[in-house]
C-alpha positions as CSV (number, residue, x, y, z in Angstrom):
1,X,98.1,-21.7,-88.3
2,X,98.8,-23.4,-91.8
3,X,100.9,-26.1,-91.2
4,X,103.2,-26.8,-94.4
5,X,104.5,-29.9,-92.3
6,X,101.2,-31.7,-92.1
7,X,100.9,-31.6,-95.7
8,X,104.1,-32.7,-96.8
9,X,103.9,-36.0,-94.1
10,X,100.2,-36.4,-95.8
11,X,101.8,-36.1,-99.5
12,X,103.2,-39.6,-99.6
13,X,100.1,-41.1,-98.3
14,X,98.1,-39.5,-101.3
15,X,100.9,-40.8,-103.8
16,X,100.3,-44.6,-102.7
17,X,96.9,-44.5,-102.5
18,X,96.8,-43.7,-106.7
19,X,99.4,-46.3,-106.9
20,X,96.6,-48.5,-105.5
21,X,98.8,-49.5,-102.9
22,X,96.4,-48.7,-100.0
23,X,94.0,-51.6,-101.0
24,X,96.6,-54.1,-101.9
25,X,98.0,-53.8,-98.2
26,X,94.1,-53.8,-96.8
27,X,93.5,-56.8,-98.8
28,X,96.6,-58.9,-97.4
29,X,95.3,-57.8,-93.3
30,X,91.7,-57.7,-93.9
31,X,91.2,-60.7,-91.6
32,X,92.9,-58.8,-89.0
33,X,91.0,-56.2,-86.3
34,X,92.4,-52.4,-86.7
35,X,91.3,-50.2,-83.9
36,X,91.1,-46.7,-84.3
37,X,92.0,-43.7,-81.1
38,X,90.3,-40.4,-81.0
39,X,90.5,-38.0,-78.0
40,X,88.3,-34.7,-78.6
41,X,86.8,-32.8,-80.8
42,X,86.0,-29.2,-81.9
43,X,84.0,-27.2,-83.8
44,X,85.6,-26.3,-87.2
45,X,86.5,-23.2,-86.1
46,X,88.7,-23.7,-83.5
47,X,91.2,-26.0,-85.6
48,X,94.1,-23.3,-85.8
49,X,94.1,-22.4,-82.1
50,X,97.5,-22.6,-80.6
51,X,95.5,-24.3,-77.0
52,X,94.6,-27.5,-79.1
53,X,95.7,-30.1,-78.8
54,X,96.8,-32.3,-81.6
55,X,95.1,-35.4,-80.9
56,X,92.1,-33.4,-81.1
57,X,89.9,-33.4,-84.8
58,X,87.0,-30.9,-86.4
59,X,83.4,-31.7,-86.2
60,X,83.8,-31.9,-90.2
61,X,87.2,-34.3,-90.1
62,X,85.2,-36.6,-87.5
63,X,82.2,-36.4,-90.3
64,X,84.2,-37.3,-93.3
65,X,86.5,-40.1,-91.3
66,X,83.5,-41.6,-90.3
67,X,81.6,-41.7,-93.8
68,X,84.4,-43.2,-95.3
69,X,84.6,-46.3,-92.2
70,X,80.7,-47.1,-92.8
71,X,81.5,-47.5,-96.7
72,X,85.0,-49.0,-96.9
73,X,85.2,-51.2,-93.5
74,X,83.0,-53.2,-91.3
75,X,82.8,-51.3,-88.0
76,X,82.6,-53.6,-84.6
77,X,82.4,-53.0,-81.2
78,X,85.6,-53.5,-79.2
79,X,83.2,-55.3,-77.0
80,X,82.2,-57.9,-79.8
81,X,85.5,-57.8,-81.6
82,X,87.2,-59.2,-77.8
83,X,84.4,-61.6,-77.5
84,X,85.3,-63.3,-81.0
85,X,89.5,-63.2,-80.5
86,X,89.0,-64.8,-77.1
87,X,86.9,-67.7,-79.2
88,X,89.4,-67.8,-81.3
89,X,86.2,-66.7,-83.9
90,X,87.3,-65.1,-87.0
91,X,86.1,-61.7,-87.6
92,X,84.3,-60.0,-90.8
93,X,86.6,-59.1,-93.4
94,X,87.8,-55.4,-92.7
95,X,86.8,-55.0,-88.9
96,X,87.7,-51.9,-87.4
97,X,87.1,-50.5,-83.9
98,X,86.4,-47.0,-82.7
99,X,87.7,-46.1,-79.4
100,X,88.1,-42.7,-77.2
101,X,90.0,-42.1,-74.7
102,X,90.1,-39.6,-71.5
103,X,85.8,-38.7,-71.7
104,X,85.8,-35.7,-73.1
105,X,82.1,-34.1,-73.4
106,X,83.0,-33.2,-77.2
107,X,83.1,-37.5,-77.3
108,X,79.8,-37.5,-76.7
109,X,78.2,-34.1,-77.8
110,X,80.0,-34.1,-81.4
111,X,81.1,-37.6,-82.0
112,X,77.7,-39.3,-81.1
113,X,75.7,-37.7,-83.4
114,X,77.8,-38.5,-86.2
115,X,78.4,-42.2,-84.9
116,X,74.5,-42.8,-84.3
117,X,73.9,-41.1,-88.6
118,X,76.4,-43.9,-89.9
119,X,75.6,-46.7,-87.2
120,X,78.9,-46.9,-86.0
121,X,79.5,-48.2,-82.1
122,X,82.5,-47.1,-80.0
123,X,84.3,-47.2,-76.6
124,X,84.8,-44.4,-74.3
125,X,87.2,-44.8,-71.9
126,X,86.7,-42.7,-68.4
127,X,89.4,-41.3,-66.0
128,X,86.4,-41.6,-63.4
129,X,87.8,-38.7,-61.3
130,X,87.1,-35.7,-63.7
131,X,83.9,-37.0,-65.1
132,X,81.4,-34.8,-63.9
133,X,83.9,-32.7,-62.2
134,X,84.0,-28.6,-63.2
135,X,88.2,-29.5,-63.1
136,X,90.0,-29.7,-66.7
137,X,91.9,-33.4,-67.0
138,X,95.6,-32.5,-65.9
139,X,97.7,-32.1,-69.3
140,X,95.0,-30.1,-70.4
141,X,95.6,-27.7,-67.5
142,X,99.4,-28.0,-68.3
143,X,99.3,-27.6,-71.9
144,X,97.0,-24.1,-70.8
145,X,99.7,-22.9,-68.9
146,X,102.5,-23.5,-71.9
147,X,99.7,-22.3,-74.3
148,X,98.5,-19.1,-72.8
149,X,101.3,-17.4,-71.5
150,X,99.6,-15.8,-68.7
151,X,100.7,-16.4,-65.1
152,X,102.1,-13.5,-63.4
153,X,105.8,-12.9,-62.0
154,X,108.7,-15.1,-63.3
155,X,108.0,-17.5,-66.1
156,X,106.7,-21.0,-65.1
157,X,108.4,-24.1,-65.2
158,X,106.1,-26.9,-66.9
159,X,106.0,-30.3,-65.9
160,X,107.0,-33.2,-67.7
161,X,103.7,-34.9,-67.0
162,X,104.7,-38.2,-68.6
163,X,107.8,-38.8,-66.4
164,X,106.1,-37.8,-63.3
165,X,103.6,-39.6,-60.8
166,X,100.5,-38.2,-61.2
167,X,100.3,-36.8,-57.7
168,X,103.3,-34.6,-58.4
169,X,101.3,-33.2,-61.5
170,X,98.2,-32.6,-59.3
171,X,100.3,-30.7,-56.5
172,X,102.1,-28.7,-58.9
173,X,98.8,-27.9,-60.6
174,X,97.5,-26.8,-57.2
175,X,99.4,-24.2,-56.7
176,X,100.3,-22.8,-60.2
177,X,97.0,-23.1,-62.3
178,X,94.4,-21.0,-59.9
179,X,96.7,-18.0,-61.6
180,X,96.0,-19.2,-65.1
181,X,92.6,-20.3,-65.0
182,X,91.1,-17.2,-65.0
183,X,92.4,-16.2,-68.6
184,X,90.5,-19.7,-70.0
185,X,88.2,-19.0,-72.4
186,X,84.7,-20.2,-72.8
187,X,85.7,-22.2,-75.8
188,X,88.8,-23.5,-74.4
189,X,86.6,-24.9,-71.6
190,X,83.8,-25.9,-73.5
191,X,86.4,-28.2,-75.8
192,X,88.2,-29.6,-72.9
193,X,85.2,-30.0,-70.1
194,X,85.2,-33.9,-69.5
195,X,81.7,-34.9,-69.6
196,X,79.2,-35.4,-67.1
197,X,78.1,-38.6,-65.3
198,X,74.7,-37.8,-67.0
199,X,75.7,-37.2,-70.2
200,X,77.9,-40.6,-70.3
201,X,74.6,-42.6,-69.2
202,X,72.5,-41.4,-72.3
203,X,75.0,-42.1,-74.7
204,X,76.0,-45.7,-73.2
205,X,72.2,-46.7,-74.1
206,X,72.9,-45.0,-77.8
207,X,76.0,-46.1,-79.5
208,X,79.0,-46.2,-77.0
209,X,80.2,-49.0,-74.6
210,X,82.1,-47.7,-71.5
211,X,85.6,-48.9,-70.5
212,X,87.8,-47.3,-67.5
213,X,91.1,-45.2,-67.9
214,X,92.2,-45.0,-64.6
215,X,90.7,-42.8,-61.9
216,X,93.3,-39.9,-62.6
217,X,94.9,-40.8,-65.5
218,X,97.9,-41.9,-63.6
219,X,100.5,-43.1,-66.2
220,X,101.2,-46.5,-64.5
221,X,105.0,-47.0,-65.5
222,X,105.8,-44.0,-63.2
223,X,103.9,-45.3,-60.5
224,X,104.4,-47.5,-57.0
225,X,102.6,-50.6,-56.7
226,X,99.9,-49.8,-54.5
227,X,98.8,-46.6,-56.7
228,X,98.8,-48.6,-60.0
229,X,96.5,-51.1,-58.0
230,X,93.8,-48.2,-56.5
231,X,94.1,-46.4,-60.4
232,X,92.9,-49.8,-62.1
233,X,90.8,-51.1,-59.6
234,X,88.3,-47.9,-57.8
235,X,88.2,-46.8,-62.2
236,X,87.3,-50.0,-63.0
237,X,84.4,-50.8,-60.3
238,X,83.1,-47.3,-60.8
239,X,82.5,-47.8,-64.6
240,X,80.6,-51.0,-63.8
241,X,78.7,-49.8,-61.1
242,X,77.5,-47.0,-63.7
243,X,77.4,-49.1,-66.7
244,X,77.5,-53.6,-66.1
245,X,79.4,-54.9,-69.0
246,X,81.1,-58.6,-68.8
247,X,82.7,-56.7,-72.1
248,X,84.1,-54.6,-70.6
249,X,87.5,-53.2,-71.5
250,X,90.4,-50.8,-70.5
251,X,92.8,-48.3,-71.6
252,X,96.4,-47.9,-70.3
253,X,96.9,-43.8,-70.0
254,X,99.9,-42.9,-72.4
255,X,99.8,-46.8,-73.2
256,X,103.3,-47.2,-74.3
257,X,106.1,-49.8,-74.0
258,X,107.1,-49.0,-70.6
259,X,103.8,-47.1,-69.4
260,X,102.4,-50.7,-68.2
261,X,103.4,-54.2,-67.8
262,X,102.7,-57.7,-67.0
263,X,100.9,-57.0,-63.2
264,X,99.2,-54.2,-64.6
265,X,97.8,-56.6,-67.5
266,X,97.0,-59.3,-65.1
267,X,95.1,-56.7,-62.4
268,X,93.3,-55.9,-65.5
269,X,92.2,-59.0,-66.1
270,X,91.5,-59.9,-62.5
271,X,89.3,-57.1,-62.2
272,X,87.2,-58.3,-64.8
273,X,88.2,-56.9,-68.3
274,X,87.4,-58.4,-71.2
275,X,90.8,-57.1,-72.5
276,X,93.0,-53.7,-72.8
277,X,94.5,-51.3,-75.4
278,X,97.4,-49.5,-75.7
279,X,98.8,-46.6,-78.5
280,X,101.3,-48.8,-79.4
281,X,100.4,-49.1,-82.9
282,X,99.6,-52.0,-85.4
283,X,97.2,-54.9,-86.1
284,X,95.5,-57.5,-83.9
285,X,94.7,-61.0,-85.2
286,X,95.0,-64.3,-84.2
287,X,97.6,-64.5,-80.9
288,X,97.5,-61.1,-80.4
289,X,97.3,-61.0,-76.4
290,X,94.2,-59.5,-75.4
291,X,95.2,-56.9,-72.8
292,X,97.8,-55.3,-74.5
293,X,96.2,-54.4,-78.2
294,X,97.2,-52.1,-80.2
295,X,95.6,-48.9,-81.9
296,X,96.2,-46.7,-84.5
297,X,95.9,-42.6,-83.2
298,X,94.1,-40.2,-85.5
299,X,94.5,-36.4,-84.6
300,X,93.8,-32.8,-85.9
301,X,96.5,-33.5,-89.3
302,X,94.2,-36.6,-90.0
303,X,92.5,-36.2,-93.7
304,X,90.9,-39.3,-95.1
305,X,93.8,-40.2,-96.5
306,X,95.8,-40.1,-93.9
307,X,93.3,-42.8,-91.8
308,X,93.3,-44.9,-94.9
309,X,96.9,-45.0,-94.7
310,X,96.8,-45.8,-91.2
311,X,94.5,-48.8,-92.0
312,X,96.4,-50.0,-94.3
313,X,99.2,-50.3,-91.9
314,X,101.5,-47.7,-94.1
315,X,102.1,-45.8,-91.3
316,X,103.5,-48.7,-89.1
317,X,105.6,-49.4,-92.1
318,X,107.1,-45.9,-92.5
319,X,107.3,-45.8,-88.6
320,X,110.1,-49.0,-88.7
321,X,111.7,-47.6,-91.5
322,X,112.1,-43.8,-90.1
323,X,113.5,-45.3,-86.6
324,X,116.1,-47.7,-88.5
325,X,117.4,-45.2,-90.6
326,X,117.8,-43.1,-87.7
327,X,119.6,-46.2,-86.0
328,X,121.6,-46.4,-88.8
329,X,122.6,-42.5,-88.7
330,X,123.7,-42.7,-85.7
331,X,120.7,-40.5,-84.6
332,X,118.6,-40.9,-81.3
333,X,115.3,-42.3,-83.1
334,X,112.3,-39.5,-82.7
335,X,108.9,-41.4,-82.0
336,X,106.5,-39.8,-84.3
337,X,104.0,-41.2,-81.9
338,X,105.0,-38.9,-78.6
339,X,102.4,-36.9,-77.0
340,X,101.3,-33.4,-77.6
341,X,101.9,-32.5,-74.1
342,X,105.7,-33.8,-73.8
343,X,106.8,-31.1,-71.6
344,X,110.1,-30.2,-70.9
345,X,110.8,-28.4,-67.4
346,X,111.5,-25.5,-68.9
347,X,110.7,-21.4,-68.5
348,X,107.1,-21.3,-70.4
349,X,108.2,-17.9,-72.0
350,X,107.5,-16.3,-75.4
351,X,110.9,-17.8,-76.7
352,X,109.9,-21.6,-75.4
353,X,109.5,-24.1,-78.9
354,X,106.1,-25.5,-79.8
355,X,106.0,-28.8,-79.3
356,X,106.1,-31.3,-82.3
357,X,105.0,-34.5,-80.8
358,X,101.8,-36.6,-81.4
359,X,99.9,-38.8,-79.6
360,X,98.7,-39.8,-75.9
C-alpha cells in the first residue's frame, strides 16, 4: 500500500535537514541521552501488508537506521547510560540508546544480527507470559481480528485494548479469536511469534540487556492496585532469575501520561530497577527522573531521515506546535503518538476505517 501520507509528514524533515537544521539542534542537546523504541521487524517483503503493524520496520529500514547510529552517534547501553545519570556522570557527546519493547522473536532473529555487524547494544523488554508461549501477544491477536476480516456470523466488535484491564482483553480473546486463528498465515505468525526463552538467553550473552514489561502487558493506568503490583513484580523477578542485572531496567506498557504513576515508579524501583522508560517522547539529561524516561518511537514510515529528525528533537518540536494550534482552533488535539491498535468498539466490517494512529 503506497502511502502518500507518509511521504508528505517525511517531506519537511528532508527540507530541514539541507537547511542544516538537523545538526545545529544535535549540536545544542548533544550532551543529552536520546533513546530510541523499536517493536518488530519483517522481512522487506511484508512491508505493505494490511496485518502490520506500524510500529513494526523492514529488515533493510532496521539495516540503514542502524548504519547511520554507529557513524553519526555514540550508541550506549541503557544499562550504562542509567549508571552514569544516577552518578550524576556526564555522558559521551551524542549518546543514544536502543531499546525494544514486547520480545518479539524478529528482535532477536533480525535485529541482532544487524546490532552485533555495527556493535551496537540494546534492551529488550519481556512481557514474561508470552515468551516462549505458541500464543500471539494480545493486540496482535486484536489487530488480526480487525485485519483479516474472517470470523464467521455477525461482525465482531473489537476491543479498545488501551482503555480496558488486561483480563477483559484476554476473556474477550478467549472466546472470539479460536474462530480467527485458523486463517493466520505462516508469515503473519512468524512476524508476531514472541520469542522463546531459549532464544532470549543466547542473545542476552551477544548484544542485548534484558528489562521486564510486565507479565501480560497489562497497561497499569487501567488497573487495580493489586494487579499493577503482581504485573511489575512476578515480570520483574522472572527476568532476573533468567538473566541477574543490578542494571536492570523497565518498560511501562503503552507508557503514557496516565498509563503509570508515582506507586508504579516507586514499585519499580523497589523491586530493583535501575530505572524505567516510557513513549512519552523527548530528551533525558541532567534531572531527568530516572524511572520515567522518555523515548523517541521509530516505526514502518521511519527513513533515515525521519530518525535523524527525531534525534534532533524536530519531531517533539512539531508535536507542541501541531497540539497548540489545534488548542487554538478550537480542535480536540490528535496525538500523533497513539497506538496502531486504538480500537474502537465497533462492527469489524469491510466498511470499518483503518486506523491512523502510531505508537505503543
Amino acid at each position: 500500500m503506497f502511502s502518500l501520507g507518509s511521504i508528505s509528514n517525511r517531506m519537511p524533515y528532508a527540507f530541514a535537514g539541507s537547511l542544516g537544521l538537523f545538526r545545529a539542534a544535535e549540536a545544542i542537546a548533544s550532551r543529552r541521552l536520546r533513546i530510541l523504541t523499536y517493536h518488530g521487524l519483517c522481512e522487506d517483503s511484508l512491508r505493505n501488508e494490511p496485518w502490520l503493524p506500524r510500529t513494526f520496520v523492514t529488515r533493510s529500514q532496521f539495516t540503514a537506521h542502524m548504519k547511520w547510529l554507529a557513524e553519526r552517534y555514540h550508541t550506549v547501553s541503557l544499562g550504562d547510560a542509567l549508571r552514569a545519570m544516577a552518578q550524576e556522570k556526564p555522558l559521551p557527546d551524542r549518546s543514544v540508546a536502543v531499546t525494544f519493547d514486547d520480545g518479539y522473536d524478529t528482535t532477536f532473529s533480525i535485529a541482532g544480527p544487524v546490532l552485533k555487524r555495527f556493535g551496537i547494544p540494546a534492551t529488550a523488554y519481556l512481557s514474561t507470559a508470552y515468551i516462549g508461549s505458541r500464543e500471539l501477544f494480545p493486540f496482535d491477536r486484536l489487530h488480526l481480528v480487525r485485519s483479516c476480516r474472517n470470523a464467521p456470523g455477525e461482525p465482531l466488535p473489537v476491543p479498545a485494548h488501551k482503555t480496558l484491564p488486561i483480563h477483559c482483553v484476554l476473556c474477550w480473546l478467549s472466546r472470539h479469536w479460536p474462530t480467527v486463528e485458523p486463517g493466520v498465515s505462516s508469515a503473519q505468525r512468524s512476524t508476531l511469534q514472541p520469542a522463546s526463552w531459549e532464544t532470549v538467553r543466547t542473545w542476552a550473552g551477544e548484544c542485548f540487556e534484558i528489562g521486564a514489561h510486565t507479565v501480560s502487558h497489562a497497561i497499569l493506568g487501567n488497573e487495580i492496585e493489586s494487579v499493577r503490583v503482581r504485573e511489575i513484580a512476578e515480570s520483574i523477578s522472572r527476568v532476573r532469575d533468567e538473566f541477574p542485572n543490578p542494571g536492570m531496567s523497565f518498560s511501562y506498557p503503552n507508557g503514557r501520561a496516565g498509563d503509570f504513576n508515582a506507586k508504579d515508579m516507586d514499585l519499580v524501583r523497589s523491586n530493583g530497577c535501575a530505572g524505567a522508560v516510557s513513549t512519552q517522547r523527548g530528551f533525558n539529561g541532567a534531572g531527568s527522573n530516572l524511572y520515567a524516561l522518555k523515548r523517541m518511537g521509530v516505526g514502518i514510515d521511519h527513513d533515515v531521515g525521519s530518525v535523524q529528525a527525531e534525534l534532533a528533537g524536530f519531531r517533539t518540536i512539531s508535536d507542541r506546535f501541531y497540539r497548540l494550534r489545534s488548542r487554538l482552533r478550537g480542535r480536540r488535539p490528535i496525538d500523533p503518538e497513539e497506538c496502531p491498535f486504538e480500537f474502537i468498539f465497533s462492527p469489524v466490517s469491510e466498511s470499518a476505517p483503518e486506523s491512523t494512529s502510531k505508537f505503543d
